[in-house]
Structure formats: C-alpha cells, structure tokens
C-alpha positions in Angstrom: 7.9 -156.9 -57.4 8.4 -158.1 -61.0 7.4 -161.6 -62.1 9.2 -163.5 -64.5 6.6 -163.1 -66.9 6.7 -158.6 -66.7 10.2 -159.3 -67.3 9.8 -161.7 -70.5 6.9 -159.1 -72.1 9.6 -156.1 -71.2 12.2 -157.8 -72.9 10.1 -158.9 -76.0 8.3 -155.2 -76.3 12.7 -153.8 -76.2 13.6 -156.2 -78.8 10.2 -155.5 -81.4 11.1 -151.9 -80.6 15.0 -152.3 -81.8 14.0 -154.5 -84.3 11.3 -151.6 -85.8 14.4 -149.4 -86.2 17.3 -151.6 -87.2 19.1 -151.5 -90.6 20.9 -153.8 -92.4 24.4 -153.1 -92.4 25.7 -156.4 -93.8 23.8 -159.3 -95.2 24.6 -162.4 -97.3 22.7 -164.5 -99.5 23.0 -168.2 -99.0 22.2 -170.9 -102.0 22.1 -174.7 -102.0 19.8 -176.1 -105.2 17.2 -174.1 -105.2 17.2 -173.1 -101.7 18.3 -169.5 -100.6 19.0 -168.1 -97.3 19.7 -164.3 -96.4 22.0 -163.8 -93.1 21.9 -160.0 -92.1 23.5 -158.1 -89.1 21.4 -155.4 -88.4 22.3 -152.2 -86.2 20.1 -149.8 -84.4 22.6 -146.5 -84.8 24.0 -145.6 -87.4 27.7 -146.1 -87.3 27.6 -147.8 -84.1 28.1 -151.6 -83.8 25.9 -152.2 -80.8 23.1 -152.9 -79.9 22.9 -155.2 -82.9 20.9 -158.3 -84.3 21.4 -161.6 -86.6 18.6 -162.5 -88.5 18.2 -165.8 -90.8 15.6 -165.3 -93.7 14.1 -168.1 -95.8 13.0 -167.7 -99.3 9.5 -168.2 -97.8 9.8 -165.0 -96.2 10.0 -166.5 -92.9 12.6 -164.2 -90.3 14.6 -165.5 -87.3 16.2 -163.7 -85.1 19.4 -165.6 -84.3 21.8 -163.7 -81.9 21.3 -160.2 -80.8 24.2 -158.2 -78.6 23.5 -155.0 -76.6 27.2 -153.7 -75.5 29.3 -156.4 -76.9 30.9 -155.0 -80.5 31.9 -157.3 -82.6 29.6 -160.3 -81.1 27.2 -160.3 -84.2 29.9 -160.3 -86.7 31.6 -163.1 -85.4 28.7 -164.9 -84.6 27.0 -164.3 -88.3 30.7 -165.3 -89.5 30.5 -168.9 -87.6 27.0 -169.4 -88.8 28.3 -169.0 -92.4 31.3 -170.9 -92.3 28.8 -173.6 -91.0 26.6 -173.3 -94.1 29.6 -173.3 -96.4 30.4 -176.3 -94.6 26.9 -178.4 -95.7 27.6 -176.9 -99.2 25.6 -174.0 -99.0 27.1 -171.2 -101.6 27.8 -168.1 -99.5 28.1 -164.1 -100.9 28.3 -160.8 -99.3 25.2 -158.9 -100.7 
C-alpha cells in the first residue's frame, strides 16, 4: 500500500529529476526600481511543449517553481502570460529575454 507521504517523496524526486533536465525556452526579465524578476517556461524535450515548468527568479538568486503541466500544451504559456500581465499591472516593466 502507498502512504501519502511515498507518494509526496515520488512526486518531489519526478519533479527535481525534470527540473535537472529542463531548458529555458522562453523567459522574461521583470523591473520595478531596482528590483528585477526573471519568469522562465522551461521544457524537458526539446521541441515539445509538455511536460513543462514556470519558474519565478529573484535578483537574490532565489527560484520558485510556480506552475508546472505534464500533458497539458499550452498551460505554462498562458499561465506565465497571466502572471506577467499581473506584474505589468503593479508597474513592473516586462521584456521577452
């Protein structure tokens, strides 16, 4: 039987393991002041759209992984898309890299 928690470390060990071998397809660069942001979709395959993976990167250094989609094309664009508009909308200054 599988707990809850065999499930959670599976599922964490999968994502470290796409993550490892992502690349960043599309990213932007975010600026408010002195404050900058990177937002990057990342794919595993190349020339495939899924699986795929947001990410949110402070100048710190500091990585998020926002939103992450295993057969859904087109779910990290749009959802990378939304997040910008929202920045844009506080008065962040938004570019494609």
């Amino acid at each position: 039987m599988i707990t809850i928690k065999k499930v959670t470390l599976l599922v964490a060990i999968s994502t470290l393991c796409i993550s490892a071998s992502v690349f960043a397809n599309e990213a932007y660069i975010c600026k408010s002041g002195d404050q900058e942001r990177r937002i990057a979709i990342s794919y595993a395959n190349e020339g495939s759209t899924v699986p795929c993976e947001v990410t949110y990167t402070k100048e710190t250094g500091d990585t998020e992984s926002l939103w992450q989609a295993q057969n859904a094309a087109g779910y990290c664009e749009e959802k990378a898309e939304a997040f910008i508009e929202k920045l844009r909308g506080w008065g962040w200054e938004c570019n494609k890299q």
